[in-house]
Every structure is written in structure tokens, then in C-alpha cells.
C-alpha positions in Angstrom: -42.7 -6.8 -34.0 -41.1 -7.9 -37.1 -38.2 -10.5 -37.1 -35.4 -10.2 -39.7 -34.1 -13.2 -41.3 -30.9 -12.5 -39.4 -32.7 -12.6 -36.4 -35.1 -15.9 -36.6 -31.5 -17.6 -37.6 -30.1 -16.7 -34.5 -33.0 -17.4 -32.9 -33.0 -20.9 -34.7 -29.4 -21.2 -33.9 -30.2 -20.8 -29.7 -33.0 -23.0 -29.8 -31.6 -26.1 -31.1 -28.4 -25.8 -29.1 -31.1 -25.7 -26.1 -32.5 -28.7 -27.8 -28.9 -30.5 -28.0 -27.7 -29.5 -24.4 -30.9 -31.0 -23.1 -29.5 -34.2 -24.5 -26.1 -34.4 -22.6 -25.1 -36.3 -20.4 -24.7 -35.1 -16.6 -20.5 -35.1 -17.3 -20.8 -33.4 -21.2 -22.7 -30.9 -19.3 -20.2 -30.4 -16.5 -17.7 -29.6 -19.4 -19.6 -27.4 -21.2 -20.4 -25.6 -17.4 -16.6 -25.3 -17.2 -16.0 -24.1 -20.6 -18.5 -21.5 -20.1 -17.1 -20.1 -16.3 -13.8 -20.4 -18.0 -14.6 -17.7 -20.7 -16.2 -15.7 -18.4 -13.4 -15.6 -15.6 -11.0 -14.8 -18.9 -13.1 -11.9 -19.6 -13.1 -10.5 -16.4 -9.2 -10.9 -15.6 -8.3 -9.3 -19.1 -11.2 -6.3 -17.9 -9.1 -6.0 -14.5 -5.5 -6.1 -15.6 -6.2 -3.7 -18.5 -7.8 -1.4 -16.3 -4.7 -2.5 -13.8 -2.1 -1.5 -16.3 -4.1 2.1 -17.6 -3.9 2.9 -13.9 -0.4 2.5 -13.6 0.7 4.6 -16.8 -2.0 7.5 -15.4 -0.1 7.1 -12.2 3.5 6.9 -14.1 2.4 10.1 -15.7 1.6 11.6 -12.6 4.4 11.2 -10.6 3.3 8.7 -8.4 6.2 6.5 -8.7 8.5 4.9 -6.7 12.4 4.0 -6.4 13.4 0.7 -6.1 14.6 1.2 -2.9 11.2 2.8 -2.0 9.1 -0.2 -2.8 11.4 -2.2 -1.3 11.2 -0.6 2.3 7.1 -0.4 1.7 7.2 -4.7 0.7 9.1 -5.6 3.6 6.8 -3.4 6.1 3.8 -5.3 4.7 5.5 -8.7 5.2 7.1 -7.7 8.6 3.3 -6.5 9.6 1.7 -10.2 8.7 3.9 -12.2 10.9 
């Protein structure tokens, strides 16, 4: 297998930030562990609303609406049915 210079700089690249994170301290790596989970739960809620929101215009499209009276009446039957 032959390695490009673009790859072996990447490659570089990831192993001295393996390097530097085995230098932090126990709380610079708690930060960068929260940093990390934070950019992946972001992905993942703009993933779910995006496909929230093409849903919605496929069901718009379709008919499947409701009046504001409608949803109204369907809310408070939910709410009425958890107490």
C-alpha cells in the first residue's frame, strides 16, 4: 500500500494530537471529552429535526394536517390521559 503525502500528513497530524492528549491533565481531558459528546449530540439533533421537519412538509403535502381546533382536542386528551 502506498501512502500519499496527503495521507502520512494526516496521519502525522492524528498521531501527535494522540501524543499531546496523552499529556493532559485528568480535568483538560474531561473538557476535551465534553467538547467532543457535544459535537456529536449536535450532529445528531440537527440529523433528527431535519428529518423531523422533511416529514412534516411530506405529511403537509399529503393532507395529513390538522385544524387548530383539532390539535387542540388531540393535546388535551394526552394531558387528561397522564393525570
Amino acid at each position: 500500500m502506498r501512502l500519499t503525502v496527503k495521507t502520512m500528513d494526516i496521519a502525522s497530524r492524528k498521531y501527535h494530537l494522540m501524543e499531546r492528549v496523552m499529556l493532559l491533565s485528568e480535568k483538560e481531558l474531561d473538557k476535551m471529552e465534553a467538547l467532543l459528546n457535544k459535537e456529536i449530540f449536535d450532529r445528531e439533533v440537527v440529523k433528527a429535526m431535519t428529518e423531523r421537519a422533511l416529514q412534516s412538509e411530506k405529511d403537509i403535502k399529503e393532507g395529513k394536517v390538522y385544524t387548530i381546533e383539532e390539535a387542540d382536542s388531540r393535546l388535551n386528551q394526552k394531558l387528561n390521559s397522564w393525570k
